[in-house]
Structures are given as structure tokens and as C-alpha cells.
VEXLUM-794035 format. One record per residue (C-alpha): x, y, z. Coordinates in steps of 0.5 Angstrom, whole numbers. Example, Ala and Ser with C-alpha at 12.3 -4.5 7.8 and 13.67 -1.06 7.14 Angstrom:
<lumzas>
<lumza xx="25" yy="-9" zz="16"/>
<lumza xx="27" yy="-2" zz="14"/>
</lumzas>
This chain:
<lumzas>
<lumza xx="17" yy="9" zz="12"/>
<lumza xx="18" yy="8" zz="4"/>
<lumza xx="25" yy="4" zz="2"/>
<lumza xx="26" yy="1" zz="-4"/>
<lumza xx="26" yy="-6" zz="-6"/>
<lumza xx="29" yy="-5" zz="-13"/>
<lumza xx="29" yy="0" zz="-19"/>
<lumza xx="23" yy="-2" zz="-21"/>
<lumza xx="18" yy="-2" zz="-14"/>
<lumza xx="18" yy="1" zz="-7"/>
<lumza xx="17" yy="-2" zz="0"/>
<lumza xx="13" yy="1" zz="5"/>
<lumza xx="12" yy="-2" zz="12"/>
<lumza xx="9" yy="0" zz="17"/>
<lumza xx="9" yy="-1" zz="25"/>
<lumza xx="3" yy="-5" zz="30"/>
<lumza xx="3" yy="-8" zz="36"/>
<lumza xx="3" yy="-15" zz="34"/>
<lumza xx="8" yy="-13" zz="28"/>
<lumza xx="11" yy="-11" zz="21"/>
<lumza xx="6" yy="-10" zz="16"/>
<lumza xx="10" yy="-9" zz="9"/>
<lumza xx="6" yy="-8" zz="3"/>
<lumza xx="11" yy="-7" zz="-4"/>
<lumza xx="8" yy="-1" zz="-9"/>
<lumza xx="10" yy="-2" zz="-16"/>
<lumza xx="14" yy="5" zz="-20"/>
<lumza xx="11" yy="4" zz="-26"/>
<lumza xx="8" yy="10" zz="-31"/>
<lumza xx="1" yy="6" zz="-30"/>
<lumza xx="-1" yy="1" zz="-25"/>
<lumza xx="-6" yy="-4" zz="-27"/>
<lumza xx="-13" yy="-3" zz="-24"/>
<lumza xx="-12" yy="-10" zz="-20"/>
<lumza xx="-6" yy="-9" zz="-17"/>
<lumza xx="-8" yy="-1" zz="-15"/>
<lumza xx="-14" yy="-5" zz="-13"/>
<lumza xx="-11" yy="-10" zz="-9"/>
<lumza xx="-6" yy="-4" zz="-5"/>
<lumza xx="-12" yy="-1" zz="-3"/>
<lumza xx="-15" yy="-7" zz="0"/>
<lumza xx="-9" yy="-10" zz="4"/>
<lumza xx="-8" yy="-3" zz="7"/>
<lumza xx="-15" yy="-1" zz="8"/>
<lumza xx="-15" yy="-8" zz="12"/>
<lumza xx="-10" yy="-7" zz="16"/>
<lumza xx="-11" yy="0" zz="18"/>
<lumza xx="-19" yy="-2" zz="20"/>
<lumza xx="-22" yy="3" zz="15"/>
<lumza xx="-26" yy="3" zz="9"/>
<lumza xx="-24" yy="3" zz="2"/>
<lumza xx="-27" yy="9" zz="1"/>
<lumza xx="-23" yy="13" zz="7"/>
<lumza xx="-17" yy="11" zz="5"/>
<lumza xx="-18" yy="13" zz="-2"/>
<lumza xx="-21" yy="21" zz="1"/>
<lumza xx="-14" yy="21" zz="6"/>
<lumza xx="-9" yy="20" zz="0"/>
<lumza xx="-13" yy="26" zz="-5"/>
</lumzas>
């Protein structure tokens, strides 16, 4: 569930049986390859799925 953190980023978060999960996206024209990089990984993780199956759900 997005809401918004400031004008420049959103929050997005995320329920779980041993809790919340929060992760802050950035509403830039451009994020950095480090940053979108380091999105992924952090929601991959939590979600126990690959980099790769996260990347082919979001196309």
C-alpha cells in the first residue's frame, strides 16, 4: 500500500506475520542504477523470491 513520505518519494509498505515491511521509492525522472538495484534486492528478499522473478512480475 503506497503512501507518500514528501514530494520527492513514496513509501510503500507491506504486511507480514512478524510485521511491517516499509521500503521508500524515490519519484525521480531517473533513479540510479544502485538505488533501483538496492529496491529490488530489499523487496526480493522479503518476498522469498529471486531478483529475476520480481523483475518478470513488475513487466
Amino acid at each position: 500500500m503506497p503512501f507518500c513520505d514528501s514530494e520527492a518519494d513514496i513509501q510503500m509498505k507491506k504486511m507480514f506475520t512478524e510485521g511491517e515491511h516499509r521500503i521508500t521509492i524515490p519519484l525521480h525522472d531517473e533513479i540510479a542504477k544502485g538505488t533501483l538495484n538496492d529496491i529490488i534486492t530489499k523487496v526480493s528478499q522479503k518476498n522469498c523470491i529471486t531478483k529475476e522473478e520480481l523483475v518478470n512480475l513488475l513487466r
